[in-house]
C-alpha positions as CSV (number, residue, x, y, z in Angstrom):
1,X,128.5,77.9,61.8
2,X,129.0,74.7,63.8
3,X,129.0,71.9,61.7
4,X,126.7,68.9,63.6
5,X,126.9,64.9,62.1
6,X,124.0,62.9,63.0
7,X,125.1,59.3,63.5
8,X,122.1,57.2,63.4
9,X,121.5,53.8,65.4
10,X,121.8,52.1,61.7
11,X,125.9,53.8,61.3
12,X,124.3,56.5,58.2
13,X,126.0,59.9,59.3
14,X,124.2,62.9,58.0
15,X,126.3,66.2,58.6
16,X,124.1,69.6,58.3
17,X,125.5,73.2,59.5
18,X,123.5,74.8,62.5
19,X,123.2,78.4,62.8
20,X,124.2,80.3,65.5
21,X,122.4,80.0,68.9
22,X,120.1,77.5,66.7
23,X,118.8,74.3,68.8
24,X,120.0,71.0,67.2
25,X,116.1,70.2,66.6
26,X,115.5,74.1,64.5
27,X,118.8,72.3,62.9
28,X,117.8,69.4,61.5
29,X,114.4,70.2,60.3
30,X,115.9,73.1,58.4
31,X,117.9,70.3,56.9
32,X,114.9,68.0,56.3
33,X,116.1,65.6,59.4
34,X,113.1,64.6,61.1
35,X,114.2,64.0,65.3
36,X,111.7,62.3,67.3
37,X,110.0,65.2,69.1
38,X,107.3,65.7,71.5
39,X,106.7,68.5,73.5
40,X,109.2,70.8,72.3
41,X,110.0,72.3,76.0
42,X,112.3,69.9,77.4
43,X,110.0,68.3,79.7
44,X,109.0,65.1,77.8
45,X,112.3,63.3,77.1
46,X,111.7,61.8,73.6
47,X,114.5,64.1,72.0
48,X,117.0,62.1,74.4
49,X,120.4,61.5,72.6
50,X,124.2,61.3,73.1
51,X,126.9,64.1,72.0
52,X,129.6,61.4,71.7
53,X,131.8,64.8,70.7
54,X,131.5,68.2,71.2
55,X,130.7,71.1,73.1
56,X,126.9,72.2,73.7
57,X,124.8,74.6,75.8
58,X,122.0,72.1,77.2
59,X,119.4,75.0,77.3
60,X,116.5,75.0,79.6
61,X,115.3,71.2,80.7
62,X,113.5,69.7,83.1
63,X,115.5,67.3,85.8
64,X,112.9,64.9,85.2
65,X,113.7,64.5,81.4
66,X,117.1,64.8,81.8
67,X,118.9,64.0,85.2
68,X,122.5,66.0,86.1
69,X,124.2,62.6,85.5
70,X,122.9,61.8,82.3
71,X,123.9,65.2,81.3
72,X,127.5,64.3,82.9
73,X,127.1,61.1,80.6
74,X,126.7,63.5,77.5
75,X,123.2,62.9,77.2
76,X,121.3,65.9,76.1
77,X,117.8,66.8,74.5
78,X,117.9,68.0,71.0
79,X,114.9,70.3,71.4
80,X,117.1,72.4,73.7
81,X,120.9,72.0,73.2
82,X,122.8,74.5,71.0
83,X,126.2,73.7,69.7
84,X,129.0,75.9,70.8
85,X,131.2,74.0,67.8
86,X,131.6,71.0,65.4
87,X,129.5,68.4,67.4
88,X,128.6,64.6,66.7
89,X,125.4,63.5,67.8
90,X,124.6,59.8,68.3
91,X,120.8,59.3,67.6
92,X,119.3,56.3,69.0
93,X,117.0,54.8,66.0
94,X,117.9,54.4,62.5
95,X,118.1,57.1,60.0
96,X,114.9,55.3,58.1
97,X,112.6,56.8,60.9
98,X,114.6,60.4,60.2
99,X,115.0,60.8,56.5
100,X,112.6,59.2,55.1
101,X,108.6,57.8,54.8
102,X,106.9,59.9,57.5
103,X,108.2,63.3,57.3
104,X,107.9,66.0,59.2
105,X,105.4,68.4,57.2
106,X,106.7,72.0,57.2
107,X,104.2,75.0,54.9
108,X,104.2,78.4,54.8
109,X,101.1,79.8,56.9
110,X,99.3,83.5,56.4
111,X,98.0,85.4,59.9
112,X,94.4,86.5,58.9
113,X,93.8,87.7,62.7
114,X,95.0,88.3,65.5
115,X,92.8,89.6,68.5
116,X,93.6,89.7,72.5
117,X,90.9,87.6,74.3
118,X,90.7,87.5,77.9
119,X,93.3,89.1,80.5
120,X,96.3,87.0,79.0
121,X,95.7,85.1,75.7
122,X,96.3,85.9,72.3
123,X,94.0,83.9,69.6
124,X,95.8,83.6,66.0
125,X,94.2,82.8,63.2
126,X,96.4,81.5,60.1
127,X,95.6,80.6,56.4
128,X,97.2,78.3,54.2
129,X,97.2,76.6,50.6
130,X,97.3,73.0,53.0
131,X,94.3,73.4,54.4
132,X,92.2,70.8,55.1
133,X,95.4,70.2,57.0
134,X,95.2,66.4,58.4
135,X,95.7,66.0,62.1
136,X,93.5,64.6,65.3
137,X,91.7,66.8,67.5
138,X,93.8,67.9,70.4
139,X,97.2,67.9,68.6
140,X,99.8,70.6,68.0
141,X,101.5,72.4,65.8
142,X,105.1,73.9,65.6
143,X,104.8,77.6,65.0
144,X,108.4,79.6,64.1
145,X,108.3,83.3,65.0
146,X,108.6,85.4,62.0
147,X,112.2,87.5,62.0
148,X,113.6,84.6,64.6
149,X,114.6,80.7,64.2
150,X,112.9,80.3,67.2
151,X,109.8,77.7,67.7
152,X,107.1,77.4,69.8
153,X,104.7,74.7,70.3
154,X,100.9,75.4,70.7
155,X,97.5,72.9,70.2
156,X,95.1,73.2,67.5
157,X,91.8,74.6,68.4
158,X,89.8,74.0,65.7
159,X,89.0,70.5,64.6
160,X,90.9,69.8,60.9
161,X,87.2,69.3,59.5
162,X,86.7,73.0,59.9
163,X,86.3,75.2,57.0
164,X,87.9,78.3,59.0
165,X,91.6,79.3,59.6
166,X,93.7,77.1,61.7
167,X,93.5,78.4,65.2
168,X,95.9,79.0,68.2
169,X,95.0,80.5,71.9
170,X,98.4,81.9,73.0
171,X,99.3,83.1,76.6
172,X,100.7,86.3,76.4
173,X,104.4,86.4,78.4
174,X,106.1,89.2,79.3
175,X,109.0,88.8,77.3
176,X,108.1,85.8,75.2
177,X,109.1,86.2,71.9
178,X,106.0,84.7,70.5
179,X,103.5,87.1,72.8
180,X,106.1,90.0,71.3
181,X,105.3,89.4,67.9
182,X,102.0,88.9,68.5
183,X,101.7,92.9,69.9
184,X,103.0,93.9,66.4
185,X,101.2,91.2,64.2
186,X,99.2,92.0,61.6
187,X,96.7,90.5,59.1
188,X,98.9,89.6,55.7
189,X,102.1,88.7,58.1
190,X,103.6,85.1,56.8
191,X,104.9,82.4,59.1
192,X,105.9,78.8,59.3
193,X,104.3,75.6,60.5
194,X,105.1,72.2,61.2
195,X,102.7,69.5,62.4
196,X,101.1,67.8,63.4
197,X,102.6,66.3,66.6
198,X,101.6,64.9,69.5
199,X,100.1,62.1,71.3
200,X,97.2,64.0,72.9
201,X,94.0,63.4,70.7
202,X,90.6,62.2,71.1
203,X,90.1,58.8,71.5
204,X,86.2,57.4,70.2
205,X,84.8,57.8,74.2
206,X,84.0,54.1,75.8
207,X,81.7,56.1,78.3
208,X,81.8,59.4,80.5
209,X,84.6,62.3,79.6
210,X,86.1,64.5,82.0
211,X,88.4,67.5,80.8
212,X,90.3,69.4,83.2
213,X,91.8,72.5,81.0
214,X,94.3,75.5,82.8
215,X,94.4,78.3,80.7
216,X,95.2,77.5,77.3
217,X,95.3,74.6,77.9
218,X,91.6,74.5,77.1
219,X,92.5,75.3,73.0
220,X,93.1,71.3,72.7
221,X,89.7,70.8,74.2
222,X,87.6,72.9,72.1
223,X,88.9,70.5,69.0
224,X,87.9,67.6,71.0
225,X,84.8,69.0,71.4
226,X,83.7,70.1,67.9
227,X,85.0,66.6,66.5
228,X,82.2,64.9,64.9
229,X,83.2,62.1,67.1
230,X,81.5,63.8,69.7
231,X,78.3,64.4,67.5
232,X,78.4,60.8,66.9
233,X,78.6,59.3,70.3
234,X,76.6,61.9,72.0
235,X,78.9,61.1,75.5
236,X,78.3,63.0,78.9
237,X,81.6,65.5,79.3
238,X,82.6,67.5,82.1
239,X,85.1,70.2,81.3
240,X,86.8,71.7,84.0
241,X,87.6,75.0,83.0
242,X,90.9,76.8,85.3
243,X,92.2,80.3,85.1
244,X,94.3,82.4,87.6
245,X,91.6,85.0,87.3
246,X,87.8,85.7,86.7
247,X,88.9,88.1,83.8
248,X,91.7,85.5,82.4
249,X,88.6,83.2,81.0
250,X,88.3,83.3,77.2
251,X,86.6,81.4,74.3
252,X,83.2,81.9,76.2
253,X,81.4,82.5,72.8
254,X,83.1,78.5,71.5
255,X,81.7,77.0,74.9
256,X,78.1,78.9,74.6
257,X,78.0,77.2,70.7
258,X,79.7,73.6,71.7
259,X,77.0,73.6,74.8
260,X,74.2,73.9,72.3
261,X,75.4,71.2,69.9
262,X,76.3,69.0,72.5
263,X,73.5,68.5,74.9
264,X,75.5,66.3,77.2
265,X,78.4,68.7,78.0
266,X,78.7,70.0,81.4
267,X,80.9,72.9,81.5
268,X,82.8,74.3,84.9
269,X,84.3,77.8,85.3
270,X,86.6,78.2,87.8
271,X,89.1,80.7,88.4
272,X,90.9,80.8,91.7
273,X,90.2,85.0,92.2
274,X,87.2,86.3,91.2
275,X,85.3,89.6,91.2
276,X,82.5,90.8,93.4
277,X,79.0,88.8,92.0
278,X,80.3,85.9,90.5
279,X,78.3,83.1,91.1
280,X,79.8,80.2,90.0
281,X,83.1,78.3,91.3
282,X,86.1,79.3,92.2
283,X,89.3,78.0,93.7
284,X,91.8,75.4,92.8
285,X,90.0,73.5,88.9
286,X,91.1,70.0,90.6
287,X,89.2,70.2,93.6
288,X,85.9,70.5,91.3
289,X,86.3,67.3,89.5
290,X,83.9,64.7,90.5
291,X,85.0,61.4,91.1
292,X,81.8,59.3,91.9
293,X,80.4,58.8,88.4
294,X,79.8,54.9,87.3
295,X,81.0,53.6,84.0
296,X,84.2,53.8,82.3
297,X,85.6,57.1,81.6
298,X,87.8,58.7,79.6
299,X,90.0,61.9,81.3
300,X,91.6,64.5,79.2
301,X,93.8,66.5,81.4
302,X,95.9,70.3,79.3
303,X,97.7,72.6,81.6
304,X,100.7,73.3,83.8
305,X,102.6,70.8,85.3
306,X,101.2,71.2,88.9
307,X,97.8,71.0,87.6
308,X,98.3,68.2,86.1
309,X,99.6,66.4,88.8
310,X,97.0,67.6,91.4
311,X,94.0,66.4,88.8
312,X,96.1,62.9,88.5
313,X,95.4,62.5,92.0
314,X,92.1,63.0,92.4
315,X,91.6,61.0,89.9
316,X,93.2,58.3,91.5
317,X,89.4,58.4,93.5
318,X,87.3,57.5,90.8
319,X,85.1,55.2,91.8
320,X,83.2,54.4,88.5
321,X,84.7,51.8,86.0
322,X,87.7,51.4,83.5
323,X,89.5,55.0,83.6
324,X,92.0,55.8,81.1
325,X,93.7,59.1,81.2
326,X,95.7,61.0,78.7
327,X,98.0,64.1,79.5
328,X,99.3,67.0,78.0
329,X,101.7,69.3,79.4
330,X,101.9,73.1,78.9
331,X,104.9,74.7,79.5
332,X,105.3,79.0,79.3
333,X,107.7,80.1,76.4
């Protein structure tokens, strides 16, 4: 097993042993090292550190979190690179932030259901003796896949004041080690958690909302929606609802009960292919949203990376007041 030392900013080494193929993020939180994380795909950057020795497979990361000469540099991010061999790893912050005070909270979760809903997602229940678990509506979880060290990251979909399971809308991947467990999962099955992360939430609304979801990227919005928050500000929201295909929309039943509580949502369906007699829209999500509402707004934008960028830009035509906007990005794994 390669042996990794964590050298922090402050000069406190802490030296753990990383299983094999394990990244150096799995590696330290088995050890009880907290690394700054974020997205947990390699896309978001805040892992960023320096192998001042050592070998390493870099894994799969995004040029725009990690440029080729920052990786020439030795620069690598934790939540991807695996250590072919004794490594030393120079962290950026001190070990304070890492070993201590704010920890990382890691439990032991039970799968009370597990059902296919829609064309392509998963939605998993899970129980646990930490419930009411405390986080903020549109955060996420770390979820390991039983029999593998593997994690993957997915977004709350129940608000933490909920007396239910914690719940998870998962694509289903060919090949994804999560969507293969979850063919074979059953009621009783145990798994880990870690969370909350994330700095997706709901803020308290100053005016209008607009949510622009693509695929599951809509789980972080149905927290949002069921927050009390909502119930006590009463807001107008707009959520922009995208799917590849009429049959790939799910959590119907949520939005039909959200709708009724919250008389001031306005919720938009749109796949980009549907079937003979649908009436409503279709086409690209982003070309729906409107842009000529007054008053400040708030925009809440979940999905794939191109989504994201194409909403950016049309909101860049609001025409109302103050617009702040807050991102999360959904990668497949």
């Amino acid at each position: 097993m390669p042996t990794v030392n964590f050298v922090f900013e402050d000069g406190v080494m802490r030296s753990i042993q990383a299983l094999s193929g394990e990244t150096l993020y799995s590696a330290a939180l088995r050890n009880r090292i907290r690394l700054e994380t974020d997205c947990l795909e390699g896309a978001c950057a805040t892992c960023k550190m320096r192998c001042a020795d050592g070998n390493w497979d870099h894994g799969d990361v995004s040029a725009d979190a990690l440029s080729p000469a920052e990786a020439e540099a030795g620069m690598l991010l934790a939540c991807q690179a695996r250590p072919l061999g004794d490594c030393v790893i120079e962290v950026p912050y001190a070990a304070r932030f890492a070993l201590s005070g704010a920890a990382v909270k890691e439990f032991e979760a039970r799968v009370v259901a597990v059902e296919r809903t829609g064309a392509s997602v998963f939605r998993l229940d899970l129980e646990t003796a930490e419930q009411p678990l405390s986080y903020l509506p549109g955060q996420y979880a770390h979820l390991q896949v039983p029999g593998t060290s593997l994690w993957r990251s997915y977004s709350f979909a129940t608000p933490c004041t909920s007396h239910g399971p914690l719940q998870f809308f998962i694509r289903a991947l060919p090949g994804g080690a999560m969507s293969e467990y979850l063919q074979r999962a059953k009621p009783g099955d145990l798994m880990l958690v870690a969370g909350p992360f994330g700095h997706f939430y709901l803020r308290r609304p100053a005016g209008r909302i607009v949510m622009v979801a693509g695929g599951t990227g809509l789980a972080p919005m149905l927290a949002m929606l069921a927050s009390p928050v909502l119930e006590e500000t009463a807001p107008q929201v707009d959520l922009y609802f995208g799917t590849r295909t009429q049959a790939d929309l799910f959590g119907l039943d949520r939005l039909d009960v959200l709708a009724a509580a919250l008389p001031g949502l306005s919720i938009h369906l749109v796949p980009t292919e549907t079937s003979p007699g649908w009436q409503g829209k279709s086409g690209l999500v982003t070309d729906h949203v409107r842009t000529a509402t007054d008053g400040p707004c708030d925009a809440y934008l979940c999905g794939p990376p191109g989504m994201l960028d194409a909403a950016q830009e049309r909101l860049t035509q609001w025409q109302g007041g103050p617009l702040r906007i807050f991102t999360e990005k959904f990668l497949p794994s």
